[in-house]
C-alpha positions in Angstrom: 4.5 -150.0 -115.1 7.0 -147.6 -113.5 7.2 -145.6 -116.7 2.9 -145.1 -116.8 3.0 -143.8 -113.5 5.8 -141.5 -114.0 3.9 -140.1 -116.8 1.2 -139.6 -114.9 2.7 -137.8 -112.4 4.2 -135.3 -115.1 1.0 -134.8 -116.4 -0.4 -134.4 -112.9 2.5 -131.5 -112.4 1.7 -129.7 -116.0 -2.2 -129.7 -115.0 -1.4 -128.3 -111.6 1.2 -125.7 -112.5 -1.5 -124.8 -115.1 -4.3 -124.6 -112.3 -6.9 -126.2 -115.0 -8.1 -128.5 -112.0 -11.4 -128.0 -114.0 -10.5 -129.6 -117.2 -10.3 -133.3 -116.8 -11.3 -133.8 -112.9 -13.3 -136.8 -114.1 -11.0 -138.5 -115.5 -10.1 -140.8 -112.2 -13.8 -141.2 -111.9 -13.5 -143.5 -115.4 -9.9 -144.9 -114.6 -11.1 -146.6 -111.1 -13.7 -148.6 -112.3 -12.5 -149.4 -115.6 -9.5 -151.2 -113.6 -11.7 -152.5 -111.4 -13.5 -154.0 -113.5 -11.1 -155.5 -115.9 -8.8 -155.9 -113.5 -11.6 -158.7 -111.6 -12.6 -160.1 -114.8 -8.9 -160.5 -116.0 -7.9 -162.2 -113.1 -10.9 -164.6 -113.1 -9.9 -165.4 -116.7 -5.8 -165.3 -116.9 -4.9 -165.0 -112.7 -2.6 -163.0 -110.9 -1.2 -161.7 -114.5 -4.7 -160.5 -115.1 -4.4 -157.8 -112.5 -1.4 -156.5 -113.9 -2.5 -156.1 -117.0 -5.5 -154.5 -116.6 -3.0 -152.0 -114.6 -1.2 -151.9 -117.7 -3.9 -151.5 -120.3 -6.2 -149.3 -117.8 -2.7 -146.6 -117.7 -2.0 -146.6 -121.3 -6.1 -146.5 -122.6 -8.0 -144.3 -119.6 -4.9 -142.3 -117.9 -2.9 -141.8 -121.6 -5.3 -142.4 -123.9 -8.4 -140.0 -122.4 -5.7 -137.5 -121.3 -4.5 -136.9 -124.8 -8.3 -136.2 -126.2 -9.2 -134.0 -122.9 -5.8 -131.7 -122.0 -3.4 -132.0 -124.9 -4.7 -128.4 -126.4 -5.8 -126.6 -122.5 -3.1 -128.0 -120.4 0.2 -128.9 -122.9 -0.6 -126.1 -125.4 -0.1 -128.8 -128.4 -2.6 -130.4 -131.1 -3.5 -134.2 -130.1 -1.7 -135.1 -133.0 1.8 -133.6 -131.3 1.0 -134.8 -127.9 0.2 -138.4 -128.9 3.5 -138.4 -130.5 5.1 -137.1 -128.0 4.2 -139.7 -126.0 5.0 -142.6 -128.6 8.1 -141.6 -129.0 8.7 -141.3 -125.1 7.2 -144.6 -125.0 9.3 -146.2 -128.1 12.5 -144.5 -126.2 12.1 -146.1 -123.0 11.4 -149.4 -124.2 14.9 -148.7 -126.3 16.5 -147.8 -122.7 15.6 -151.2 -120.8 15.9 -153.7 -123.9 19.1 -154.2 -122.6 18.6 -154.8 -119.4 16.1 -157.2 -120.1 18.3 -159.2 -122.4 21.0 -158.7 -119.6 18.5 -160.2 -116.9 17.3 -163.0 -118.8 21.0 -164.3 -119.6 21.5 -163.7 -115.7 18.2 -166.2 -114.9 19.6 -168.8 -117.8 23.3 -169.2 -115.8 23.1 -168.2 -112.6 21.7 -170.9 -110.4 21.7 -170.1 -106.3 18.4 -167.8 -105.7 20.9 -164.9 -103.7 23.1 -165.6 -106.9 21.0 -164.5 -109.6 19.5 -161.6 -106.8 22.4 -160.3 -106.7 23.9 -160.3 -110.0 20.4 -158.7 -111.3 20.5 -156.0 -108.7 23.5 -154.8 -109.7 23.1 -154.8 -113.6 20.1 -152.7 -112.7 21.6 -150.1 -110.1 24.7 -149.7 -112.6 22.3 -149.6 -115.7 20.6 -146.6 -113.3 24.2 -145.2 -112.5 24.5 -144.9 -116.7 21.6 -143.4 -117.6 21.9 -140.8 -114.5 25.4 -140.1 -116.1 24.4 -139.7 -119.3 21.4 -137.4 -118.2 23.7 -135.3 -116.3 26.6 -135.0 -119.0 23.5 -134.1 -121.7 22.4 -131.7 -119.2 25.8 -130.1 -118.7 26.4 -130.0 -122.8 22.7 -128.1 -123.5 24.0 -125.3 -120.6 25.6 -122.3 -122.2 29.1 -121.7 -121.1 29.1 -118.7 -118.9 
């Protein structure tokens, strides 16, 4: 969920460092009521997992999705074909990054009993699993940099 909406936020940055506020400004017009909408009838059907996702599936099909159609050529200077791939592979990379740390969390819930316990423990795989990818970020950074 995290991931969609950082996405969103780039793409929110490339349209206005672009100034096209004209191309796409409907966009949220379609995105509000088509989570609203699925997003009642979802949780009517399934419950509180209903809501989240019709998040989910409203991000990836309205915001993603209708995005790639409207601003990929306009806004990101691409064809649809290399913007939707662009994102794929973003998307295919990031669920790479947290396997991990799901599998890490799950074995944490299996033998850690106390509630504060298995808080704790899980916490701290995530803010070190953070620490890593910060590092590894930074030290890619610092490798792409010509030497002065």
């Amino acid at each position: 969920m995290l991931f969609l909406n950082i996405v969103k936020v780039a793409d929110d940055i490339f349209i206005m460092a672009k100034g096209a506020f004209e191309i796409g400004y409907w966009i949220p017009a379609v995105e509000v009521p088509v989570y609203v909408l699925s997003g009642v009838v979802l949780s009517r059907w399934i419950g509180l997992e209903g809501i989240l996702i019709a998040s989910i599936a409203t991000n990836m099909v309205v915001s993603i999705g209708l995005k790639g159609i409207v601003l990929s050529r306009p806004v990101f200077d691409r064809t649809k074909l290399q913007w939707y791939g662009n994102r794929v592979r973003s998307i295919i990379t990031a669920l790479l990054a947290v396997l991990p740390l799901a599998f890490l969390y799950d074995l944490a819930q299996q033998f850690l009993h106390p509630t504060f316990l298995r808080f704790g423990v899980t916490s701290l795989l995530g803010f070190g699993y953070m620490v890593a990818g910060v590092r590894w970020l930074l030290s890619r950074r610092s490798r792409e940099e010509p030497m002065a």
